[in-house]
C-alpha positions, -999 to 999 in steps of 0.1 A, spaced: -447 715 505 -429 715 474 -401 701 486 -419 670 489 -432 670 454 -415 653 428 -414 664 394 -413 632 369 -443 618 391 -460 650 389 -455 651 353 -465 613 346 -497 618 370 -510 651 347 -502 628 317 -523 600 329 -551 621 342 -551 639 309 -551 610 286 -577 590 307 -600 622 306 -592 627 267 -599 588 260 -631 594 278 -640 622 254 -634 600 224 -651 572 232 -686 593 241 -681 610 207 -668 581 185 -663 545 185 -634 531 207 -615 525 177 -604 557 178 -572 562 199 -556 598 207 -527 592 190 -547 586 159 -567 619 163 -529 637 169 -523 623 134 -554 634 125 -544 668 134 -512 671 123 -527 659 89 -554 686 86 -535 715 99 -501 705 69 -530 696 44 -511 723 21 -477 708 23 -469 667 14 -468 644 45 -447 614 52 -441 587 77 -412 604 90 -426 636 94 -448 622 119 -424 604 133 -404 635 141 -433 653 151 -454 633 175 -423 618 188 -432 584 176 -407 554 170 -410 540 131 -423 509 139 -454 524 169 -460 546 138 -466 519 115 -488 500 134 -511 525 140 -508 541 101 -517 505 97 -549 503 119 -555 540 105 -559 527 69 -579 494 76 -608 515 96 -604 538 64 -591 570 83 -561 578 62 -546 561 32 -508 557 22 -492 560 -9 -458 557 -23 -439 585 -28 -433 597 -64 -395 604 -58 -387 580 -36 -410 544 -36 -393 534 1 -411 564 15 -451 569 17 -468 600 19 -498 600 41 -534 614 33 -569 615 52 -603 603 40 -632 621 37 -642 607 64 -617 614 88 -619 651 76 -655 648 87 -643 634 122 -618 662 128 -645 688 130 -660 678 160 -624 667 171 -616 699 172 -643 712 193 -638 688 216 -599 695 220 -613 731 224 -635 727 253 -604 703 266 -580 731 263 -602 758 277 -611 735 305 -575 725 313 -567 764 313 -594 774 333 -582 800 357 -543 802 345 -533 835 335 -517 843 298 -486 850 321 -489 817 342 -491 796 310 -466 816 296 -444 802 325 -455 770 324 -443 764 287 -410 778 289 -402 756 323 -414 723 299 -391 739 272 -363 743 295 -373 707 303 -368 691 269 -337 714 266 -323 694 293 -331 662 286 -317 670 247 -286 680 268 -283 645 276 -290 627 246 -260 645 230 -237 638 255 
């Protein structure tokens, strides 16, 4: 009954299921240094390697405060997965690059996000996903609503 059902649990429980399974993933296929916030940098890293990325732009984009950001860029750079440099026009900002080695790692990364994605859309319609984003973007929407207020 859907009544019954209440949305910010249903949302945290697919969250938690979702991570646990995706942490489960990473540790088969790597060591469990690797966390999956690192391989979203990771990511967002190879699919911008054509433009210049900085600290804030992954702020912005994974949603992540400046100082969870560094400590992570920090861990990032000791296990050699990305290294940080400062910017040319500006020395407060640093602009963010993989290793060779990362780049290495992202290949079978994304395969496994792949098979994660075609697994978690198993049986949903183009239609029913369709749906289902713009109910999360009407989502966001409102919560933006009330951080402006």
């Amino acid at each position: 009954m859907i009544e019954k059902r209440k949305l910010i649990k249903e949302i945290k429980d697919l969250d938690t299921e979702i991570v646990r399974e995706n942490i489960k993933i990473i540790h088969q296929n790597f060591s469990k240094n690797l966390s999956l916030q690192q391989i979203f940098i990771i990511g967002y890293l190879i699919e911008n390697k054509d433009q210049k990325t900085y600290q804030k732009d992954l702020e912005q984009t994974l949603n992540l405060r400046r100082s969870t950001l560094n400590g992570i860029l920090k861990t990032m750079e000791k296990n050699n997965i990305i290294k940080k440099i400062d910017a040319k026009n500006d020395g407060r900002s640093k602009e963010v690059f993989l290793t060779k080695d990362a780049k290495e790692k992202y290949k079978i990364i994304s395969k496994l996000i792949k098979n994660q994605e075609d697994k978690l859309t198993n049986g949903i319609t183009i239609s029913e996903l369709h749906t289902f984003f713009n109910v999360i973007d009407k989502i966001k929407n409102n919560i933006n609503k009330e951080e402006q207020c």
